[in-house]
MMTF fields as JSON, N, C-alpha, C and O atoms, coordinates in Angstrom:
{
  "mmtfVersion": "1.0.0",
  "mmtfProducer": "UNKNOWN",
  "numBonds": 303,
  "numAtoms": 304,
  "numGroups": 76,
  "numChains": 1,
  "numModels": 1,
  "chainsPerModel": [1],
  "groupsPerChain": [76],
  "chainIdList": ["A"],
  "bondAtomList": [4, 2, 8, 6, 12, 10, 16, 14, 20, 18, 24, 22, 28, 26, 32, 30, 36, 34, 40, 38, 44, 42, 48, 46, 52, 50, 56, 54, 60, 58, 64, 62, 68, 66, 72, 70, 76, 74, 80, 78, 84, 82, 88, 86, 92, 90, 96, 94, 100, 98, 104, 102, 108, 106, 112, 110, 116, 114, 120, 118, 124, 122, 128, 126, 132, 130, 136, 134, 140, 138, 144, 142, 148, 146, 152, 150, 156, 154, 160, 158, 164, 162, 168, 166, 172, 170, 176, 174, 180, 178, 184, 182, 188, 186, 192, 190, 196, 194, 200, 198, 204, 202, 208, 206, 212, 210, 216, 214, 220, 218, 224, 222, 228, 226, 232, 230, 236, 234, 240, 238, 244, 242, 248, 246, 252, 250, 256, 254, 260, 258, 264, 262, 268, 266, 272, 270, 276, 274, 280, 278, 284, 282, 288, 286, 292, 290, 296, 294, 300, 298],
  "bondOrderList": [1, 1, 1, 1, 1, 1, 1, 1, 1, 1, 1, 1, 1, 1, 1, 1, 1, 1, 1, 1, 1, 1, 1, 1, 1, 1, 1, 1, 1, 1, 1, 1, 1, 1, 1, 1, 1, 1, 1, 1, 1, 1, 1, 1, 1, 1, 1, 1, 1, 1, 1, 1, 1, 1, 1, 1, 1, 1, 1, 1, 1, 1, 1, 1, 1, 1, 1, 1, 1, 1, 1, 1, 1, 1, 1],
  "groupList": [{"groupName": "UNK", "atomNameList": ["N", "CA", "C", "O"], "elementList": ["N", "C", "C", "O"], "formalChargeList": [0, 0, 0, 0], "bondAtomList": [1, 0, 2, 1, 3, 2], "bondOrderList": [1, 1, 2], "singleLetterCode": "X", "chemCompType": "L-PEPTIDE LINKING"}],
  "groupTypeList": [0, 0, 0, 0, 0, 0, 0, 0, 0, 0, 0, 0, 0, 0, 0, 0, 0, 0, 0, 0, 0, 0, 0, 0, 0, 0, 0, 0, 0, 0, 0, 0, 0, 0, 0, 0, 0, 0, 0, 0, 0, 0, 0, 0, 0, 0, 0, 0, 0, 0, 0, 0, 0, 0, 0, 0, 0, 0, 0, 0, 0, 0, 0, 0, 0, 0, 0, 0, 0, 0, 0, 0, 0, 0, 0, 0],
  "groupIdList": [1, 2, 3, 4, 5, 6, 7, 8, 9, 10, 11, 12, 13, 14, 15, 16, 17, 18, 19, 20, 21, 22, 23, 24, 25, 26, 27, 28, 29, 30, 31, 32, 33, 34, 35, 36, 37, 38, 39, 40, 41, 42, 43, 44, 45, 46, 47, 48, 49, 50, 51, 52, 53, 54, 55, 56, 57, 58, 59, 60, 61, 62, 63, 64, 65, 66, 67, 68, 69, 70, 71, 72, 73, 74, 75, 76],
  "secStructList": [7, 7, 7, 6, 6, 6, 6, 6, 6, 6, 6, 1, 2, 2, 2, 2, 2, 2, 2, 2, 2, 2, 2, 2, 2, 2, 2, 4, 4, 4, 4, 4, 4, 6, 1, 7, 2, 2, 2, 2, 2, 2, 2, 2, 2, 2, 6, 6, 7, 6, 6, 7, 7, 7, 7, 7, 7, 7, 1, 7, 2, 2, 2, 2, 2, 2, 2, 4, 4, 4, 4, 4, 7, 7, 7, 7],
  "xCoordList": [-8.721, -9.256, -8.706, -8.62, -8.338, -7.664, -9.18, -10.263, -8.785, -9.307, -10.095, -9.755, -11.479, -11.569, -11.064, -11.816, -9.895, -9.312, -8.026, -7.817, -7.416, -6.379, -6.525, -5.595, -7.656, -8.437, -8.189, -7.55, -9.007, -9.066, -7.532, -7.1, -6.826, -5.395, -4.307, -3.55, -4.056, -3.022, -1.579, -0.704, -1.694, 0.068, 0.156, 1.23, -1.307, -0.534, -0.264, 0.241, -0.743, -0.695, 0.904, 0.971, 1.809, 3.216, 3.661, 4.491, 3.216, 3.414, 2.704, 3.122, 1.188, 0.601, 1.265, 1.182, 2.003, 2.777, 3.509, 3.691, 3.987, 4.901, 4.508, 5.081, 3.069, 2.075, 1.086, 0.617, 1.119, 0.091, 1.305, 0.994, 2.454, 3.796, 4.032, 4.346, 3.963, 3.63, 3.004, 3.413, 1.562, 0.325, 0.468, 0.8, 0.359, 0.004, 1.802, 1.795, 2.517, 3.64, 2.849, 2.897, 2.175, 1.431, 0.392, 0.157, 0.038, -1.397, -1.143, -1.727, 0.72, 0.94, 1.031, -0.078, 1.827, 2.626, 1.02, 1.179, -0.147, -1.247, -1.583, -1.759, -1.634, -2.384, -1.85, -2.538, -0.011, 0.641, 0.69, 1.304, 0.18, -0.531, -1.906, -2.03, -2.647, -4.29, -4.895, -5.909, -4.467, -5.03, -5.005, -4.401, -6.221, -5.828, -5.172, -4.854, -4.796, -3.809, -4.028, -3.06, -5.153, -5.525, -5.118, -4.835, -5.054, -4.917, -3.358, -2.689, -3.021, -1.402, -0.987, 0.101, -1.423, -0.478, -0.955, -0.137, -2.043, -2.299, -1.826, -1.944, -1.275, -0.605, 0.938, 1.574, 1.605, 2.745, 2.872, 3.688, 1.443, 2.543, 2.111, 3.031, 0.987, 0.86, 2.194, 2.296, 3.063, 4.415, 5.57, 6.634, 5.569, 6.404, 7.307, 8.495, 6.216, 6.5, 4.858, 3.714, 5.436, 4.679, 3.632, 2.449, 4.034, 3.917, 3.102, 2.637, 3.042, 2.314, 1.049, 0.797, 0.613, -1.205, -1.648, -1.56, -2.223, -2.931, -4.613, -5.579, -4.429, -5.797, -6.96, -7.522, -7.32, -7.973, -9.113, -9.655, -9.472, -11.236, -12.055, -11.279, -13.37, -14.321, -15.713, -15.819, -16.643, -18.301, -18.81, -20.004, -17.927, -18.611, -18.065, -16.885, -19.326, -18.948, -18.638, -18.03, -18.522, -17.124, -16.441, -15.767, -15.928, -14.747, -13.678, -12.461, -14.651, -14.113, -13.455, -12.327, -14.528, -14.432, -13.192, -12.383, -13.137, -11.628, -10.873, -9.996, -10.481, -9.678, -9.11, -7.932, -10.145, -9.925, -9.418, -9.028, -9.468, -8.549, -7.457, -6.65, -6.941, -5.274, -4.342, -3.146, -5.232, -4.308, -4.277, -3.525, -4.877, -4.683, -3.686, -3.428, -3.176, -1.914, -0.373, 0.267, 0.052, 1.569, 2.591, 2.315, 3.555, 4.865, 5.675, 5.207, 6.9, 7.809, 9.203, 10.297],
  "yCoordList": [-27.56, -26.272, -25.182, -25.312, -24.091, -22.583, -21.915, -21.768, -21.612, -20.54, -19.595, -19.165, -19.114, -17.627, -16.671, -15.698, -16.442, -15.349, -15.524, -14.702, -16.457, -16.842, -16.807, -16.709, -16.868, -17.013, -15.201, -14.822, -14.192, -12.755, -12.213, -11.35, -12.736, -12.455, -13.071, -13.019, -13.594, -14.488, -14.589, -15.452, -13.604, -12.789, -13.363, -13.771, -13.455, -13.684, -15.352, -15.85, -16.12, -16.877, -17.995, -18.85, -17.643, -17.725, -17.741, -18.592, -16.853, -16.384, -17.142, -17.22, -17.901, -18.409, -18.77, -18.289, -19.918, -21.065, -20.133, -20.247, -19.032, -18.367, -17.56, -17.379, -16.705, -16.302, -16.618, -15.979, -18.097, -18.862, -19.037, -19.489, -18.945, -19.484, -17.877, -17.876, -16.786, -15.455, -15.616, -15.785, -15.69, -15.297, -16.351, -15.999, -17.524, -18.791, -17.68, -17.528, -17.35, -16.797, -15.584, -15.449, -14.809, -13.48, -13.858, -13.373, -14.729, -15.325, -15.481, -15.147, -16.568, -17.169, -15.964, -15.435, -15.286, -13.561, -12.704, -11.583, -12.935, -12.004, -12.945, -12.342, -14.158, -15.317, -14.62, -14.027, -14.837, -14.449, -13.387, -13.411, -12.46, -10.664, -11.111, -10.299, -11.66, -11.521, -10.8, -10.154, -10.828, -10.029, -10.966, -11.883, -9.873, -10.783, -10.094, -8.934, -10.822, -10.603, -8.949, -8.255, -8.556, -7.321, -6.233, -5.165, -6.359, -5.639, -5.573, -4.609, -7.004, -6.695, -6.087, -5.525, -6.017, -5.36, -3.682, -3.016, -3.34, -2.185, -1.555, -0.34, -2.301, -1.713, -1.635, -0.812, -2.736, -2.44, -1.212, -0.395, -0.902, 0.732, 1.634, 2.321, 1.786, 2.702, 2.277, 3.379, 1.776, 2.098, 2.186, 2.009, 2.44, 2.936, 4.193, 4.316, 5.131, 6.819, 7.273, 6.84, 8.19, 9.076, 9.464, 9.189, 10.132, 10.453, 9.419, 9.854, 8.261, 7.441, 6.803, 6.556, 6.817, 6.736, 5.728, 6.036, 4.305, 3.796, 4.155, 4.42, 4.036, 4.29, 3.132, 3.179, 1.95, 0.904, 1.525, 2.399, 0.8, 1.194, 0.157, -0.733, -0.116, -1.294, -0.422, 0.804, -1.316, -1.148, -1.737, -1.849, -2.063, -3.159, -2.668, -2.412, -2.522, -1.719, -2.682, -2.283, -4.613, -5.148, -5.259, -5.612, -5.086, -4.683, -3.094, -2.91, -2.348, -0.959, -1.189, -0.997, -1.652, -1.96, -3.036, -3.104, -3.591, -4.704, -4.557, -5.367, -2.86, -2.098, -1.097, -0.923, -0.556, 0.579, -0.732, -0.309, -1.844, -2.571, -2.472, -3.123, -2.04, -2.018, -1.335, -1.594, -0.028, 0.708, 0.181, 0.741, -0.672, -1.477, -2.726, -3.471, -2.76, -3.746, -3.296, -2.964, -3.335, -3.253, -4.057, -5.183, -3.344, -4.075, -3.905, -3.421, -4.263, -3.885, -3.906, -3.541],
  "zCoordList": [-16.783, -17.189, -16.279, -15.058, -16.962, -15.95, -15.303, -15.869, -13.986, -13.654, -14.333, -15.436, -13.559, -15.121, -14.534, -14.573, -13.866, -13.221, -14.358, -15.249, -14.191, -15.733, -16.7, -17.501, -17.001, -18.371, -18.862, -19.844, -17.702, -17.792, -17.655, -18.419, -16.718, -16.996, -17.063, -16.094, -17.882, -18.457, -18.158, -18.09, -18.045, -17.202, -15.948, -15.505, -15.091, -13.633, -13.43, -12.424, -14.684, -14.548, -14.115, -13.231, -14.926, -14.792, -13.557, -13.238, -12.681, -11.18, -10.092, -8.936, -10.714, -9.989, -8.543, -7.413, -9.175, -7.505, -6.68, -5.468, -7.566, -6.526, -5.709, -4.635, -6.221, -5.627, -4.185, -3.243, -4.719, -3.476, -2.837, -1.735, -2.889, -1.547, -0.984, 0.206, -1.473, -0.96, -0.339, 0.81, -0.596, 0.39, 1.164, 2.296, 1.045, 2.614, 3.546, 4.768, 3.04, 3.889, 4.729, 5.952, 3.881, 4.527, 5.844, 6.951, 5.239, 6.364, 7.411, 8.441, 7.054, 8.619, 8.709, 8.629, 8.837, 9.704, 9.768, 10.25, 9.468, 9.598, 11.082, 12.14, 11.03, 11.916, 13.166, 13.996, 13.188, 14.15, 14.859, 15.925, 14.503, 14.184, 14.809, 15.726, 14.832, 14.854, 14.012, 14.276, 13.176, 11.82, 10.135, 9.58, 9.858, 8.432, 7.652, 7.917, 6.332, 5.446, 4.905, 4.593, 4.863, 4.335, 5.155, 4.614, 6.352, 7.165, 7.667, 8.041, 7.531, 7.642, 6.374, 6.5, 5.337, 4.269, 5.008, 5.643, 4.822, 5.342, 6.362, 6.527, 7.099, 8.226, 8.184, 8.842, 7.196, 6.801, 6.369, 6.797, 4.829, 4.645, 5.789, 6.232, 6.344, 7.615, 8.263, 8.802, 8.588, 9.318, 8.581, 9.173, 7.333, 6.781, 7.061, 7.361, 6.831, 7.214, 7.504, 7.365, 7.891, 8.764, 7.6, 7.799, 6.314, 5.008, 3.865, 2.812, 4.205, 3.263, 4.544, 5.723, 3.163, 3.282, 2.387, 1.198, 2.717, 2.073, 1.761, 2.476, 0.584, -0.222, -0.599, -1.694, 0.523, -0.352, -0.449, 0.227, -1.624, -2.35, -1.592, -1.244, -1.167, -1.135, -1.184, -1.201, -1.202, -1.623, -0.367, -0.09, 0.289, 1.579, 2.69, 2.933, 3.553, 5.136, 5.559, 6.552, 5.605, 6.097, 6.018, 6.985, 4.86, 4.418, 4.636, 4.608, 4.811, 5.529, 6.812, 7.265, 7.224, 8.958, 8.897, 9.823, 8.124, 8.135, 7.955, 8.254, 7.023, 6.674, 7.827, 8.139, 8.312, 9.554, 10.888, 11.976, 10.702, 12.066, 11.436, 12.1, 10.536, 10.63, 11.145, 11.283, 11.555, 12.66, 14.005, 14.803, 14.338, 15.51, 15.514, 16.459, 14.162, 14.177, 14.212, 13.214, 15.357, 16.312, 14.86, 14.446, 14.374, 13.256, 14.363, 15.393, 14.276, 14.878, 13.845, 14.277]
}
């Protein structure tokens, strides 16, 4: 039986495997960071340019707060 995340979108389904070999890739490089995956993407575009601004949405002040540690993550 699929997922009900596959079920609702069918499209990502195709992508699945290549997807989960993305992210377990993101995690290690967040692990290695001391950060999690959310926060390393977030901090990737914060070092992009000076000029871009990530916009995440959440409903959850741990999740804010997990968001606002990404300026404390060093890219090089």
């Amino acid at each position: 039986m699929k997922c009900k995340f596959i079920q609702i979108f069918p499209h990502f389904g195709q992508n699945l495997e290549h997807n989960k070999i993305f992210y377990l890739r993101v995690k290690e490089l967040a692990k290695k960071h001391s950060c999690t995956p959310a926060q390393l993407a977030l901090a990737w575009i914060l070092h992009q340019r000076d000029d871009m601004v990530p916009i995440p949405g959440t409903t959850k002040i741990k999740n804010l707060d997990e968001n606002i540690g990404a300026v404390r993550v060093k890219l090089t």
